[in-house]
C-alpha positions as CSV (number, residue, x, y, z in Angstrom):
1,X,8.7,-13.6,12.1
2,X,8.9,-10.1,12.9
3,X,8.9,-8.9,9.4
4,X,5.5,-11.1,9.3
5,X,4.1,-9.7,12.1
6,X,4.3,-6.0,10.8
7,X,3.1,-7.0,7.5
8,X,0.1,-8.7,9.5
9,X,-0.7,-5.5,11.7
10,X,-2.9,-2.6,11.7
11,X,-1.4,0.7,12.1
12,X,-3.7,0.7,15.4
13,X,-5.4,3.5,16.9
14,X,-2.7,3.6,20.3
15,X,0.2,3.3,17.0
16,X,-1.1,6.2,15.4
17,X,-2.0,8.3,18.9
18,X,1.4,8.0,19.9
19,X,2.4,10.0,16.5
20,X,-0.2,12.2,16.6
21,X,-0.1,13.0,20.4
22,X,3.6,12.4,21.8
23,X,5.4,13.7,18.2
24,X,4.0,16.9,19.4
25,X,6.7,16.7,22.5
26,X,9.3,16.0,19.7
27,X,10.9,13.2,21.7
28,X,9.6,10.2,20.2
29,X,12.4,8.2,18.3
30,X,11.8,5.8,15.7
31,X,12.3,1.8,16.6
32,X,15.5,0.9,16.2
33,X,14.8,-1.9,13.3
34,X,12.3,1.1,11.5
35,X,14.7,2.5,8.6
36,X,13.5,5.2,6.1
37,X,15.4,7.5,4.1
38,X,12.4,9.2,2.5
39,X,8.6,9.7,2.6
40,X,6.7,9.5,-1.1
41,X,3.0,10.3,-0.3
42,X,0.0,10.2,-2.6
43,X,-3.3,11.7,-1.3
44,X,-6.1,14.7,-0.6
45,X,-5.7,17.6,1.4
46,X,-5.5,15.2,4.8
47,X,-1.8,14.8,3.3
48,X,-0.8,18.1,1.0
49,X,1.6,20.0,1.9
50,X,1.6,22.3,-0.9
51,X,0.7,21.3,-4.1
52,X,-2.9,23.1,-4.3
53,X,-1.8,26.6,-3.4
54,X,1.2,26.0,-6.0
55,X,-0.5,24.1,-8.7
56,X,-3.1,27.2,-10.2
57,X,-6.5,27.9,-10.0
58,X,-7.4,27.2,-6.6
59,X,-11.1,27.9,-6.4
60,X,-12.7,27.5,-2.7
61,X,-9.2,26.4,-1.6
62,X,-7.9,29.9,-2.3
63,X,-7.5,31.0,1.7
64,X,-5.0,28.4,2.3
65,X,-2.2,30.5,1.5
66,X,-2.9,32.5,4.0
67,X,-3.9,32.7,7.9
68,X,-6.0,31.6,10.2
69,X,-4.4,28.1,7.9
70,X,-0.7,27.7,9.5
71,X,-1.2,29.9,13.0
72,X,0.3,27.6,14.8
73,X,3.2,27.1,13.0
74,X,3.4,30.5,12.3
75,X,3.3,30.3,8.4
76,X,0.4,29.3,5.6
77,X,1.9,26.8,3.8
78,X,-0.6,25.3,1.9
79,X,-1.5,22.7,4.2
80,X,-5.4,22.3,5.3
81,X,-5.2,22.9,8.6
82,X,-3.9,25.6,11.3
83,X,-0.9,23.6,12.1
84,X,1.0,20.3,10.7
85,X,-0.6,17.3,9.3
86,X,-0.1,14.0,9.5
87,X,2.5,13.3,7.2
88,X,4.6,15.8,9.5
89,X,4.5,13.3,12.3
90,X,5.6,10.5,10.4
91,X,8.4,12.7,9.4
92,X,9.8,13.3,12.5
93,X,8.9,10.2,13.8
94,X,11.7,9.0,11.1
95,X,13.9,12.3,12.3
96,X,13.5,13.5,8.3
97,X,13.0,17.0,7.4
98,X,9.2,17.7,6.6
99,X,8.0,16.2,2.8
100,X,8.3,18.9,0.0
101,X,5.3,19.3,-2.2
102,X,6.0,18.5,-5.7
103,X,4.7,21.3,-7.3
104,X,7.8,23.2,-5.1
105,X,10.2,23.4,-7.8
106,X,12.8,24.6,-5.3
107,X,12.6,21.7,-3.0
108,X,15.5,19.5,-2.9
109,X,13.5,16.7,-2.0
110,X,16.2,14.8,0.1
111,X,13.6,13.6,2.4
112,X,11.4,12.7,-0.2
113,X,8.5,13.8,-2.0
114,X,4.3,15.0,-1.4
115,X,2.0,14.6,-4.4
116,X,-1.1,14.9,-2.6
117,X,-3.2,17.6,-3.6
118,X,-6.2,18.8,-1.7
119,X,-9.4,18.0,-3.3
120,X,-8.2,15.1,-4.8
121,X,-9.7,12.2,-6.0
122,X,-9.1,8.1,-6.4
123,X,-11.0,7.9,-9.5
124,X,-10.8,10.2,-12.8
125,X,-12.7,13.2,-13.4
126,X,-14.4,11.3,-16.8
127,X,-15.6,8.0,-14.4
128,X,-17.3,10.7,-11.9
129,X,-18.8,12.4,-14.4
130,X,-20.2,9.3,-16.4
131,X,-22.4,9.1,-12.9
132,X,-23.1,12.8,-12.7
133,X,-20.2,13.7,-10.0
134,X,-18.6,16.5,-11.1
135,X,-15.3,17.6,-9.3
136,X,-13.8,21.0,-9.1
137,X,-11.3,22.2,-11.9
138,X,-8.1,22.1,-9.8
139,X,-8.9,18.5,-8.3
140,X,-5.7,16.6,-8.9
141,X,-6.7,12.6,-9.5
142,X,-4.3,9.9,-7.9
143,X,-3.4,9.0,-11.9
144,X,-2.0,12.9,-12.2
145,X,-0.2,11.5,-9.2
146,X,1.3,8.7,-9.9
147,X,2.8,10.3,-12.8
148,X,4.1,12.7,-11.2
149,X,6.0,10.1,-9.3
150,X,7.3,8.8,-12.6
151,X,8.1,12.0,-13.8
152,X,10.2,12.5,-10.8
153,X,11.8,9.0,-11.2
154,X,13.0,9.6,-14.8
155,X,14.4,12.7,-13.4
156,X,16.2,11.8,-10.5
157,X,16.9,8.3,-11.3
158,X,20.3,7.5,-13.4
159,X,18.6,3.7,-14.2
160,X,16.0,1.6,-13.1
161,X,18.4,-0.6,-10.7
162,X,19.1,3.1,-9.2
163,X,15.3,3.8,-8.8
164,X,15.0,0.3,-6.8
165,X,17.6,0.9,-4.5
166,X,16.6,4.0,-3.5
167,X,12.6,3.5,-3.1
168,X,13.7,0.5,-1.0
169,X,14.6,2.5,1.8
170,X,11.6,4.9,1.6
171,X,8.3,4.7,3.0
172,X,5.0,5.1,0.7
173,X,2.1,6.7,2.2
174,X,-1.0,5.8,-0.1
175,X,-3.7,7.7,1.2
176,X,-6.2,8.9,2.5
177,X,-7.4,8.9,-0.9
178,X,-11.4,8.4,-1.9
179,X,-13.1,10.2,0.5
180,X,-13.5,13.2,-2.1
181,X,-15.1,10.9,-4.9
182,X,-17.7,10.1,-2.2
183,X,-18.1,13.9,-0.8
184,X,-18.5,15.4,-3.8
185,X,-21.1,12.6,-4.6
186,X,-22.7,13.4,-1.4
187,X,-22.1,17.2,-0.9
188,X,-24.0,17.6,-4.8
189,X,-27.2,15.8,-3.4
190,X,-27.3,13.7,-6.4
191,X,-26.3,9.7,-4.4
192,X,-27.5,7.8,-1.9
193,X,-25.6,6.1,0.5
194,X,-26.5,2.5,-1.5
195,X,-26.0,4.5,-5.1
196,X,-22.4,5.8,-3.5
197,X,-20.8,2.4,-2.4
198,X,-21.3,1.4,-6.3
199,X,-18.0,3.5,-6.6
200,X,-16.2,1.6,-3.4
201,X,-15.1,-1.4,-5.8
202,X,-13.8,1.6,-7.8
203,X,-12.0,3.1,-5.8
204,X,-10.4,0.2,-3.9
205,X,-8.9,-1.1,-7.2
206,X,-7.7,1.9,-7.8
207,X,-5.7,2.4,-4.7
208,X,-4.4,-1.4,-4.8
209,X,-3.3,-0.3,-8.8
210,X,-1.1,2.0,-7.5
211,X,0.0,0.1,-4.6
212,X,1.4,-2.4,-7.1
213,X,2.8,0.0,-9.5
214,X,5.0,1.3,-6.6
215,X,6.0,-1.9,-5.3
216,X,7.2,-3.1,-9.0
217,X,9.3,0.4,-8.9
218,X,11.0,-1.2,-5.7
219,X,8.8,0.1,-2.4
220,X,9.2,-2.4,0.2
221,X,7.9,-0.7,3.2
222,X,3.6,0.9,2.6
223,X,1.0,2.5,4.5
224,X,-2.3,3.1,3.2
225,X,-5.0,4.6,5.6
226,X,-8.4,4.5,5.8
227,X,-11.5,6.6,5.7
228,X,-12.7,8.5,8.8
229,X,-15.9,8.3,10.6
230,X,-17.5,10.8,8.1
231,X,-21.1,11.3,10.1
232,X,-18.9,12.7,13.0
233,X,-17.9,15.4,10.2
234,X,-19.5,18.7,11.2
235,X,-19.9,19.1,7.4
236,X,-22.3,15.8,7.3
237,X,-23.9,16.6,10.6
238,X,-25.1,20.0,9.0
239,X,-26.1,18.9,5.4
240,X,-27.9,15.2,6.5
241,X,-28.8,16.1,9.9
242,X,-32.6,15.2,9.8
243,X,-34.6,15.5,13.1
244,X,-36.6,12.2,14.6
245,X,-35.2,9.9,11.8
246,X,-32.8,7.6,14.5
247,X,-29.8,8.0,12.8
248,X,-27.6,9.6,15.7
249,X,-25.5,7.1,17.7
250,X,-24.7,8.1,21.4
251,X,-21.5,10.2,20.2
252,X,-24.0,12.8,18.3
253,X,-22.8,11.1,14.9
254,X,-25.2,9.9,11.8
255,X,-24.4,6.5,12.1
256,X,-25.4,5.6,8.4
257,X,-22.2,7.8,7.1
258,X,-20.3,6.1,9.4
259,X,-21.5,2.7,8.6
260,X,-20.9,4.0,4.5
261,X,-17.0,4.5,6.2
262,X,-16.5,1.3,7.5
263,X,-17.8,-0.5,4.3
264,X,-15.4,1.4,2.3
265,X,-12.5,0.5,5.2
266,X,-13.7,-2.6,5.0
267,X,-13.2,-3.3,1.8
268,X,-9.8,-1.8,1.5
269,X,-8.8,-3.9,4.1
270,X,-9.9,-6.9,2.1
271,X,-7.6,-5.1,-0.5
272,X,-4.9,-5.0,1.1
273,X,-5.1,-8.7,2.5
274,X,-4.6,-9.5,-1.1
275,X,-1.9,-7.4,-1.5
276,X,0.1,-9.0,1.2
277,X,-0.7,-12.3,-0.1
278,X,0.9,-11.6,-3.8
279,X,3.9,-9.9,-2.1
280,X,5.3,-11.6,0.9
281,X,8.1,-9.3,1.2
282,X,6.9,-6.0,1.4
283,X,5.3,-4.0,4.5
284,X,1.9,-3.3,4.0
285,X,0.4,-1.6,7.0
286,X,-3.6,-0.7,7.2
287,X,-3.9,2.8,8.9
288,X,-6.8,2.6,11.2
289,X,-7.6,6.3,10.6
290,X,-11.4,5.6,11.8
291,X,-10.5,4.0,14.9
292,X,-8.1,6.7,15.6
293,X,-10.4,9.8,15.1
294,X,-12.7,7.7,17.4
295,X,-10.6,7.6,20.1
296,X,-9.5,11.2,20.4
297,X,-13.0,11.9,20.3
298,X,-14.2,9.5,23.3
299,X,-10.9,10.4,25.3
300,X,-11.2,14.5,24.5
301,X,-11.6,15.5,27.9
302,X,-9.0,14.0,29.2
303,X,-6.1,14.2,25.7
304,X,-6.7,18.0,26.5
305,X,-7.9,19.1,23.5
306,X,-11.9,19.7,23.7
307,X,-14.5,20.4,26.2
308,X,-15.4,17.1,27.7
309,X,-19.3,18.2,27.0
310,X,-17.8,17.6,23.2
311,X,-18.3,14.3,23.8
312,X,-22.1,14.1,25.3
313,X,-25.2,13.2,23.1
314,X,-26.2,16.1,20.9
315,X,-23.1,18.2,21.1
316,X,-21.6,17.5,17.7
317,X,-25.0,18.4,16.3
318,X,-25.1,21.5,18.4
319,X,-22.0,22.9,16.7
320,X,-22.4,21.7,13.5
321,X,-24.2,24.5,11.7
322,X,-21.8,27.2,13.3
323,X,-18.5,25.0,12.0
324,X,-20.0,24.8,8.5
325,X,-20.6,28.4,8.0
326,X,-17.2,29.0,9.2
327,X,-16.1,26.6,6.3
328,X,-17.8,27.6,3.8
329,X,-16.7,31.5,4.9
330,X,-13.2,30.5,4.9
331,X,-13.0,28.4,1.7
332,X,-14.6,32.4,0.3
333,X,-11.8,34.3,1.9
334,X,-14.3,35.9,4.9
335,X,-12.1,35.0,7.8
336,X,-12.8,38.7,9.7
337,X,-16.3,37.3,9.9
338,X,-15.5,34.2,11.8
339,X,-13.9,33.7,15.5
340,X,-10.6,32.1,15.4
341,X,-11.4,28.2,14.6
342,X,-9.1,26.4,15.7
343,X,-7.5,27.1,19.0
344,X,-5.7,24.5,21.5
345,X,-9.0,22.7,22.6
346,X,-10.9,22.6,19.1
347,X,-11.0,18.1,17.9
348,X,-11.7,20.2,14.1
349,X,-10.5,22.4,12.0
350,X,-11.7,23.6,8.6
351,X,-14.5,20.3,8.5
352,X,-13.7,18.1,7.4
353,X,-10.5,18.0,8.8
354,X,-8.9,17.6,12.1
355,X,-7.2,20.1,13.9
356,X,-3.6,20.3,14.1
357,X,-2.4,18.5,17.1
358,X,0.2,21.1,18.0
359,X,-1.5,23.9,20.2
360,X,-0.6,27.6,20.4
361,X,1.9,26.3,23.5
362,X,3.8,23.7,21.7
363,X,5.1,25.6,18.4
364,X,7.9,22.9,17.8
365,X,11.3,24.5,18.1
366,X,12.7,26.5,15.5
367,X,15.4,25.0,13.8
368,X,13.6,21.2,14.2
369,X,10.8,22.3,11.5
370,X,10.8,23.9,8.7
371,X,7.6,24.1,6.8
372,X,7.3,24.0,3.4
373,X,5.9,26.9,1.6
């Protein structure tokens, strides 16, 4: 019954706070019936670790290797944010060692591996560009991904019985993945919201394909997350922002991105129901990324980490130019021509994504983490 009960639940927004906010303390300890021997995680930059600033040509993702990106870890390591990432959490959560990217050929990968890539994309570079998307050269789709995975696999396991034992006891983290086939829809000015949810069947299938590819390979235990409220991004809010059309909701955001987010969360979830259905035995958990983001957001005055005039009507708008400009002049390399962006009471970092939740007074111990990179 309790096996059912996981595979029923939502990774809920108080679940996913108390890895985001009380990992941060280092003293949460994972549930005594919760066993994992390894992460394998497929993704965008809300998960890589690595693999972009390793994998070539890096384009506007060039600065990553370098700071303000890692400053409160104090290293760059590839990761898109000024401190750890989600992933990270998990990681200690399970008391693993932080995930290896898999383009770091000297890894040992004993606590698993990261084939996210930042920039990447559900669907392949030749469906986006059969509707005019076009994605930049080094985005990494989730098929490169996956066979990567396999690649891996034939070279780490002695037979296939091998391969099933060990991804048994590991836990898959599929996603967030598809929020870059609908951003670089969006970002080019070529789709509407109703022309862009053409691609959600899309993309859906392809997350439950590789769902079912890893569970045939012998993964028992699966997360797979959702999109986040995209018209709270200050990215959105500077590139759709239209005065007098309506479209704010009381938090400042443009609640027809939003309501694009929860269609496309919606309909993974309907995914995923199907999922469970065909396999009774594994652990398939929703991540309620949107809910989550939500929260921190109405609660920021009192988690700590922003202004509480963050949360009034307008402020997200207010910002949004100014955080934008600071993107785009990091993503060039300009960083002396920007304030330090994101400091112990900043919700975002490098928009679209979130700020590491460890501040400048809570660089974990050394010794605990190691960051890759």
């Amino acid at each position: 019954m309790a096996a059912a009960a996981a595979r029923d639940a939502k990774l809920s927004c108080p679940t996913l706070l108390s890895l985001l906010l009380l990992l941060r303390m280092l003293v949460v300890e994972p549930a005594a019936a919760c066993s994992v021997d390894a992460i394998y995680s497929f993704g965008d930059s809300i998960a890589d670790t690595g693999n972009l600033l390793r994998e070539g040509p890096v384009g506007f993702f060039a600065s990553i290797g370098s700071y303000p990106y890692g400053q409160t870890i104090r290293k760059p390591t590839g990761r898109c944010s000024d401190g750890l990432l989600i992933i990270d959490y998990f990681a200690m959560a399970l008391n693993l060692s932080l995930v290896s990217p898999y383009m770091d050929k000297d890894a040992d990968f004993a606590s698993g591996v990261n084939f996210a890539v930042a920039g990447a994309t559900a669907l392949d570079r030749a469906v986006l560009l059969q509707g005019g998307v076009m994605m930049p050269p080094a985005s990494v789709p989730l098929s490169t991904q996956l066979g990567w995975f396999r690649s891996h696999l034939n070279a780490t396991c002695g037979s296939q019985e091998d391969c099933g034992k060990k991804l048994a006891g590991a836990l898959f983290l599929v996603g967030e993945i598809g929020g870059n086939d609908y951003n670089y829809g969006f970002f080019q000015g070529i789709r509407s919201i109703e022309t862009m949810k053409t691609y959600v069947p899309q993309v859906i299938k392809t997350i439950m394909d590789v769902a079912k590819e890893v569970i045939e390979l012998g993964a028992t235990q699966i997360i797979i997350p959702g999109n986040f409220p995209i018209g709270c991004s200050p990215s959105y809010l500077s590139l759709f922002s239209l005065s007098g059309t309506g479209d704010f909701d009381d938090r400042g955001c443009l609640k027809s991105y939003n309501a694009f987010a929860q269609h496309h969360n919606e309909q993974l979830q309907a995914g995923i129901d199907d999922l469970r259905k065909a396999n009774t035995d594994v652990t398939i958990i929703y991540a309620d990324y949107y809910g989550a983001f939500m929260h921190l957001l109405d609660h920021a005055s009192i988690l700590g980490r922003v202004r509480a005039r963050l949360t009034s009507p307008g402020m997200l708008r207010s910002r949004s130019g100014v955080q934008l400009q600071h993107e785009l002049d990091v993503r060039r390399g300009r960083h002396e021509r920007v304030r330090e962006p994101g400091g112990p009471r900043q919700l975002g970092w490098h928009p679209p994504h979130p700020a590491g939740i460890q501040s400048h007074r809570a660089v974990p111990p050394r010794g605990r983490v190691r960051p890759t990179g």
